[in-house]
BABA-354169 format. One line per field, with one value per residue (C-alpha): residue number from 1; residue in one letter; x, y, z. Coordinates in nm, 3 decimals. Example, Ala and Ser with C-alpha at 12.3 -4.5 7.8 and 13.67 -1.06 7.14 Angstrom:
BABA-354169
i	(1_2)
aa	(A_S)
px	(1.230_1.367)
py	(-0.450_-0.106)
pz	(0.780_0.714)
***
This chain:
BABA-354169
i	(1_2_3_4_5_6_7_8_9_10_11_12_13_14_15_16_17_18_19_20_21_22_23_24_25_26_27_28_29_30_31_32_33_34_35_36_37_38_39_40_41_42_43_44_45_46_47_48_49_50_51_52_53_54_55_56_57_58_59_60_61_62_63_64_65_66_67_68_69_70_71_72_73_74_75_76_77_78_79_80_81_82_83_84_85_86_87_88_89_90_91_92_93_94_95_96_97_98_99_100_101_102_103_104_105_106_107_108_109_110_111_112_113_114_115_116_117_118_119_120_121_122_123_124_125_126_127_128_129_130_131_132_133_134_135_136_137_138_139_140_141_142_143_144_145_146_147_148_149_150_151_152_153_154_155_156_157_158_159_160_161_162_163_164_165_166_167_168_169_170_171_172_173_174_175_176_177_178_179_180_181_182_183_184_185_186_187_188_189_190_191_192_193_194_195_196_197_198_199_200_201_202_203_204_205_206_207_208_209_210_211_212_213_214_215_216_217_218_219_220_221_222_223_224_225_226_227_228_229_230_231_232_233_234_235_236_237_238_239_240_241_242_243_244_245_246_247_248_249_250_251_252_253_254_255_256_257_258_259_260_261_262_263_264_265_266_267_268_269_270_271_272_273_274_275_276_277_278_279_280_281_282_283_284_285_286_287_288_289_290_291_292_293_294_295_296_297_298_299_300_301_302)
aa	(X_X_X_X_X_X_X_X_X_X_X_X_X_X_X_X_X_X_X_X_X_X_X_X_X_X_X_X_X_X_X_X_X_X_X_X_X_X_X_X_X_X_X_X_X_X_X_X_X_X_X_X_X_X_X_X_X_X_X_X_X_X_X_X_X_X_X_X_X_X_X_X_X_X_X_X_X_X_X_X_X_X_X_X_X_X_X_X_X_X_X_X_X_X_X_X_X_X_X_X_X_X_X_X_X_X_X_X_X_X_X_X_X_X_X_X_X_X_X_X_X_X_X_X_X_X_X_X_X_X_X_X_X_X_X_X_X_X_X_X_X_X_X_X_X_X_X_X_X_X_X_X_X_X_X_X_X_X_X_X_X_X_X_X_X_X_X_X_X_X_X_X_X_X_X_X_X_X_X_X_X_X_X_X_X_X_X_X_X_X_X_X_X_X_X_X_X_X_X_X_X_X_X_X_X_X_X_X_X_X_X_X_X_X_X_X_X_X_X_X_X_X_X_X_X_X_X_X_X_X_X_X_X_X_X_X_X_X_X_X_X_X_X_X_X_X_X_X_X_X_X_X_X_X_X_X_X_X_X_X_X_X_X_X_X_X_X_X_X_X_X_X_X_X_X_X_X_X_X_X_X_X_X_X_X_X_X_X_X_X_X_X_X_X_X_X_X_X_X_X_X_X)
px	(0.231_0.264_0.582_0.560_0.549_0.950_1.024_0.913_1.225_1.451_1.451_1.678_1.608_1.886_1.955_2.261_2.404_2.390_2.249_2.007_2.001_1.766_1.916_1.602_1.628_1.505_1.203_1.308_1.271_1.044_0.773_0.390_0.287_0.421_0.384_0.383_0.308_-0.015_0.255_0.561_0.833_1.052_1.287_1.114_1.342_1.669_1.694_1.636_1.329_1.342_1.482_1.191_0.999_1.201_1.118_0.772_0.446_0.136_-0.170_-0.441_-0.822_-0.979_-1.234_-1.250_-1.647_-1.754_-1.998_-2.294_-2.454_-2.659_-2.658_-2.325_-2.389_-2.253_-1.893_-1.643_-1.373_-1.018_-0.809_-0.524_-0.667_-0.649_-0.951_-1.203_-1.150_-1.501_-1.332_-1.254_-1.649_-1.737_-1.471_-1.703_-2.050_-1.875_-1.806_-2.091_-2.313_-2.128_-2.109_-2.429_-2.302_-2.190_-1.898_-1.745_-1.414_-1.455_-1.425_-1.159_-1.248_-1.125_-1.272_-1.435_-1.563_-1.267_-1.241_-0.894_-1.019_-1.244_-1.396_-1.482_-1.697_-1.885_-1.979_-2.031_-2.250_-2.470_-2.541_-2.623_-2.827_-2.665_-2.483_-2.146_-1.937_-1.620_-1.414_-1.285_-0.911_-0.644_-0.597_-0.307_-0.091_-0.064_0.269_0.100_-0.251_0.076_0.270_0.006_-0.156_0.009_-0.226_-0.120_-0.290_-0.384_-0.205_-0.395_-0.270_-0.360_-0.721_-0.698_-0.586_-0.793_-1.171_-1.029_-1.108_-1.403_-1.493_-1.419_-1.402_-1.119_-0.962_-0.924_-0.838_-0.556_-0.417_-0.452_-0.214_0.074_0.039_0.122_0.374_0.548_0.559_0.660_0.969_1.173_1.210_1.412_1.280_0.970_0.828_0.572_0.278_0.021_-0.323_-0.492_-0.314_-0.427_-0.767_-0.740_-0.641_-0.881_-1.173_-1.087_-1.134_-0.774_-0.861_-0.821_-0.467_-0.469_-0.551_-0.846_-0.829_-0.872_-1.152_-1.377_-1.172_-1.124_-1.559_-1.442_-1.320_-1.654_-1.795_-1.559_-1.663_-1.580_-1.296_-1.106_-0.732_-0.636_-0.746_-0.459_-0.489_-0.550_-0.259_-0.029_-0.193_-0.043_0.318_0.272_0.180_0.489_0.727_0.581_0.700_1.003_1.135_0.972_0.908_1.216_1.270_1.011_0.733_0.415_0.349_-0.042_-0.077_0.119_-0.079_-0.391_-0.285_-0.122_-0.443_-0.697_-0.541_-0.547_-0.902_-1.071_-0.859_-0.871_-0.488_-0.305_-0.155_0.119_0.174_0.174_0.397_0.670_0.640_0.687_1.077_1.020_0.775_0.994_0.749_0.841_0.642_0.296_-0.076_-0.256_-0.329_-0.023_0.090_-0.175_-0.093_0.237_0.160_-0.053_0.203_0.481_0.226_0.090)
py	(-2.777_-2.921_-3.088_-2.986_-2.588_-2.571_-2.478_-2.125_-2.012_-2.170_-1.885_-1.596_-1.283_-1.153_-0.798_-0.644_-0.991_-1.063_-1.222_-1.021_-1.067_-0.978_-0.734_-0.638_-0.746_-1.117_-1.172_-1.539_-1.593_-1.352_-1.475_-1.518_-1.526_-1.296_-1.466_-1.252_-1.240_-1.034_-0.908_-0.816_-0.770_-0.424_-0.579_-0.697_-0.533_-0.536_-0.218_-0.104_0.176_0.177_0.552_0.704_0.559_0.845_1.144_1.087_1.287_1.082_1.290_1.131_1.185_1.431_1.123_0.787_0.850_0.771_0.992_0.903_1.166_1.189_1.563_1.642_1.999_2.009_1.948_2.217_2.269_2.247_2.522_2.294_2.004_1.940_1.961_1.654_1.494_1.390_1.075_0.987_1.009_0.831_0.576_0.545_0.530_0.280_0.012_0.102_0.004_-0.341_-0.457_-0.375_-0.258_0.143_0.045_0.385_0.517_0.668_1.025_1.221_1.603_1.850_2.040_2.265_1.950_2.102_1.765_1.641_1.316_1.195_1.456_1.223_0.975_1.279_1.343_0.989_1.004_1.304_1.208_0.867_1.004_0.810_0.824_0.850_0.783_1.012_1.085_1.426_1.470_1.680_1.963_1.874_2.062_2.070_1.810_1.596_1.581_1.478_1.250_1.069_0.947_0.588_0.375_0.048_-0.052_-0.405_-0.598_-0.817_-1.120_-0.986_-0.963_-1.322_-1.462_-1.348_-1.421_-1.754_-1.839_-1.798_-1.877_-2.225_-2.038_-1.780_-2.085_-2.294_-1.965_-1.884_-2.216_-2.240_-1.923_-2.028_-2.381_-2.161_-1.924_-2.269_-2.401_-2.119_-2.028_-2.377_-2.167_-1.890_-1.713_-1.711_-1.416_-1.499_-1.312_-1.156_-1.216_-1.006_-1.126_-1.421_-1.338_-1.185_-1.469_-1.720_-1.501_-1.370_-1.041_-0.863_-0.541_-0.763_-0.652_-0.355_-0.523_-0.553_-0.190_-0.048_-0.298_-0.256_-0.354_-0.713_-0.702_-0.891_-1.129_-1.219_-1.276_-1.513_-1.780_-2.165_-2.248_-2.576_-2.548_-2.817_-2.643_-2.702_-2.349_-2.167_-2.313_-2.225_-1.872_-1.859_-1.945_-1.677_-1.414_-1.506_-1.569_-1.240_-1.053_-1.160_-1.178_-0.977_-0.629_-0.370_-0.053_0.178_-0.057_-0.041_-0.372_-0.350_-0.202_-0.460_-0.720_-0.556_-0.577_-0.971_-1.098_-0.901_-1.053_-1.387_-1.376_-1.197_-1.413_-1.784_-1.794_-2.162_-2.134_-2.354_-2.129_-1.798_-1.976_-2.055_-1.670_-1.531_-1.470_-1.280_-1.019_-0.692_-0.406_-0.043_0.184_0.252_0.213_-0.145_-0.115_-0.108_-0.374_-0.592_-0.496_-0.580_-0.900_-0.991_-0.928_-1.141_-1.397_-1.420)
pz	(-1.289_-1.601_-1.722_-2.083_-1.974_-1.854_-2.225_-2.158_-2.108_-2.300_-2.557_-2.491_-2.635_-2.869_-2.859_-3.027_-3.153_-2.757_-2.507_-2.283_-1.904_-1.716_-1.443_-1.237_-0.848_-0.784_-0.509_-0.485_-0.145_-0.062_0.209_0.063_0.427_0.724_1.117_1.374_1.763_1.879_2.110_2.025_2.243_2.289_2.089_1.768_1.573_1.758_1.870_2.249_2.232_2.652_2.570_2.388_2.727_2.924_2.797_2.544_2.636_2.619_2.450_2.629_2.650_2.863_3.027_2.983_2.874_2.518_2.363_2.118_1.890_1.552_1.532_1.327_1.383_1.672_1.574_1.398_1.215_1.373_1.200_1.209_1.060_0.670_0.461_0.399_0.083_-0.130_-0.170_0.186_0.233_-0.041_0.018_0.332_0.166_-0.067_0.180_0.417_0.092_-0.046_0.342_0.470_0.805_0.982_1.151_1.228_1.372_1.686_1.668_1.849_1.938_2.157_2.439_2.198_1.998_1.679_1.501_1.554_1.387_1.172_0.950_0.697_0.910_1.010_0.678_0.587_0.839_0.815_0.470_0.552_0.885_1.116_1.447_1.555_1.882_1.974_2.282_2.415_2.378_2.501_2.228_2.006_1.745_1.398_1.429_1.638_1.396_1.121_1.328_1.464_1.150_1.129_1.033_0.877_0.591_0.526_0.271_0.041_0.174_0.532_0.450_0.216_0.516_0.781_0.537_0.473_0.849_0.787_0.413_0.274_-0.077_0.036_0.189_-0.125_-0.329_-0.033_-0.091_-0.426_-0.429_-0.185_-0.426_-0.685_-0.573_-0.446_-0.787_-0.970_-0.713_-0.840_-1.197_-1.217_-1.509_-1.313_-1.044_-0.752_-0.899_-0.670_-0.509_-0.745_-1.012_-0.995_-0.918_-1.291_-1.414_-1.234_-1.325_-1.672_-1.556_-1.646_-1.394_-1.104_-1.146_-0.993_-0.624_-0.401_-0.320_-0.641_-0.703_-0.390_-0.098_0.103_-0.005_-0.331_-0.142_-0.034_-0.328_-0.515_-0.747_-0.719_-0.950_-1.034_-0.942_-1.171_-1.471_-1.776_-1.947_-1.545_-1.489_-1.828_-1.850_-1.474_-1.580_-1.915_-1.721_-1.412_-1.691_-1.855_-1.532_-1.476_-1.850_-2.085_-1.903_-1.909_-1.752_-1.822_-1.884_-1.642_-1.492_-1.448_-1.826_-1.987_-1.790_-1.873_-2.249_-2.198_-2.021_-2.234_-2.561_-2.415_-2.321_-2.655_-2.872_-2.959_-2.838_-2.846_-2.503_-2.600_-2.887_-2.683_-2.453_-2.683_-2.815_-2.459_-2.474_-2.831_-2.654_-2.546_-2.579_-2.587_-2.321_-2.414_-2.254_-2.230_-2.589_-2.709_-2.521_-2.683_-3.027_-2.953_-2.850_-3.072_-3.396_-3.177_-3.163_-3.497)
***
C-alpha cells in the first residue's frame, strides 16, 4: 500500500459538537481462508454426537441400482413435496448454458417414482431433452423432505479457492485478495472487503458487488481478465471503498447500494483519488437507493 494513503482517517466526523464513534461490531480478525480436514472427527465441534448414533433411523434406498432415463413422463408428483419454482429450472438452464456441460443431481424417487427430489432437474431436463439418473428410495414424510434439505452452499472464497488450482488467473486474483485483506487489517478504520468487492473494483464494473451468485455463479470466475496488482489508483480506490465500509455507513444504510453509488461515481467521473480520499470521513449519507448515494457523494466531494 501506499504510504501517503494513512491520512484517510485522520478526519473525524463531528456530529452534535462531538465526536462520532463508530459502534458497529469489528471483523478484525476474522479468517479470509477457512482449513478444514476432508474428515472430521465426532468431535469437531466439542460436543459428543455418539447419542444421536443410538436411536436415529437411516432412510435408505430401496437398491443399490442407479437408473438412467430420458422420458420425464414417467415420473409424478409427490403430494408432499413443494412446488417447482421457474427459477430453480432456469437457474439450471443458466449454468448448463455458460458451462457447456449437464451435470445433473441424481434423482431420488419412491417406489411409485413420486419425486422426493429433484423436480427441477427434471424439468431442466425435459426442456433441454436430455437424460437423467435417479435411485429408488424408501418413501419419506413431509418432515423428512424438510429436514433433509441441508445443503451447504459454497462461499465465494470456497469456489476462488478451489478454480485457483487450476487457473493461474484465479490464482494471482486469490492472492492478490488475501495481499489485500492483509494490508488493510493493520488500520483500524479499515474493513476486510470481499471477493466480489474487489472484483468491482478491479474491473470497474460496480455490480460485482453483489457476489458471484448474483452475477452468474463461480462461471465468472472463469472468465477473469489479467490485471496489474500494483496499480496506484486499484490500490487507493481499494482503501476508499474499505474505509467507506467501516466509517462512513450508519445504521440503516444498505451496503451494496451505497457501494454501487461510491464506485459508480468514481468510475463516470474524473475523480482526484487523493481528493475523494481526504473527503471520505465528511460522507454520512441518509438511507436512500444507489442514486442517492452518488449524489451525495458527489456534493461532499465537490
Amino acid at each position: 500500500m501506499s504510504k501517503n494513503l494513512s491520512s484517510i482517517g485522520n478526519e473525524t466526523p463531528i456530529v452534535n459538537g462531538q465526536e462520532e464513534t463508530n459502534k458497529k461490531k469489528s471483523t478484525r480478525g476474522i479468517r479470509t481462508t477457512t482449513e478444514t480436514n476432508f474428515l472430521l472427527t465426532n468431535k469437531f465441534d466439542k460436543k459428543d454426537y455418539s447419542h444421536i448414533t443410538k436411536k436415529v433411523k437411516v432412510v435408505g434406498f430401496v437398491s443399490d441400482k442407479l437408473h438412467y432415463t430420458e422420458d420425464m413422463s414417467i415420473f409424478k408428483k409427490y403430494d408432499a413435496n413443494r412446488g417447482v419454482l421457474s427459477a430453480g429450472v432456469k437457474k439450471i438452464l443458466n449454468s448448463v448454458e455458460k458451462s457447456g456441460k449437464w451435470v445433473p443431481e441424481i434423482v431420488k424417487v419412491n417406489s411409485n417414482l413420486e419425486v422426493i427430489s429433484g423436480q427441477h432437474t427434471i424439468n431442466a431436463a425435459r426442456i433441454l431433452g436430455l437424460g437423467v439418473y435417479y435411485a429408488i428410495s424408501e418413501d419419506r414424510t413431509p418432515f423428512d423432505l424438510i429436514t433433509s434439505e441441508t445443503v451447504t452452499k459454497w462461499s465465494d472464497i470456497s469456489a476462488l479457492t478451489t478454480v485457483a488450482d487450476s487457473d493461474k488467473l484465479s490464482a494471482k486474483f486469490l492472492k492478490f485478495y488475501l495481499d489485500v485483506n492483509k494490508s488493510l487489517r493493520k488500520n483500524k478504520d479499515y474493513k476486510a472487503i470481499t471477493i466480489s468487492q474487489l472484483m468491482a473494483i478491479v474491473y470497474k464494473t460496480p455490480r460485482y458487488v453483489y457476489g458471484l451468485k448474483a452475477n452468474g455463479g463461480a462461471y465468472l470466475l472463469g472468465t477473469l481478465k489479467d490485471f496489474n496488482p500494483n496499480d496506484a489508483d486499484t490500490r487507493k480506490i481499494i482503501e476508499i471503498v474499505s474505509y467507506a465500509q467501516k466509517r462512513c455507513i450508519k445504521p440503516g444504510i444498505k451496503r451494496y447500494p451505497f457501494l454501487i453509488g461510491l464506485l459508480d461515481f468514481i468510475f463516470k467521473n474524473n475523480v482526484d483519488l487523493d481528493r475523494l480520499r481526504v473527503k471520505m470521513p465528511h460522507v454520512r449519507p441518509d438511507a436512500g437507493k444507489s442514486e442517492d448515494y452518488y449524489n451525495h457523494i458527489k456534493e461532499v466531494y465537490s
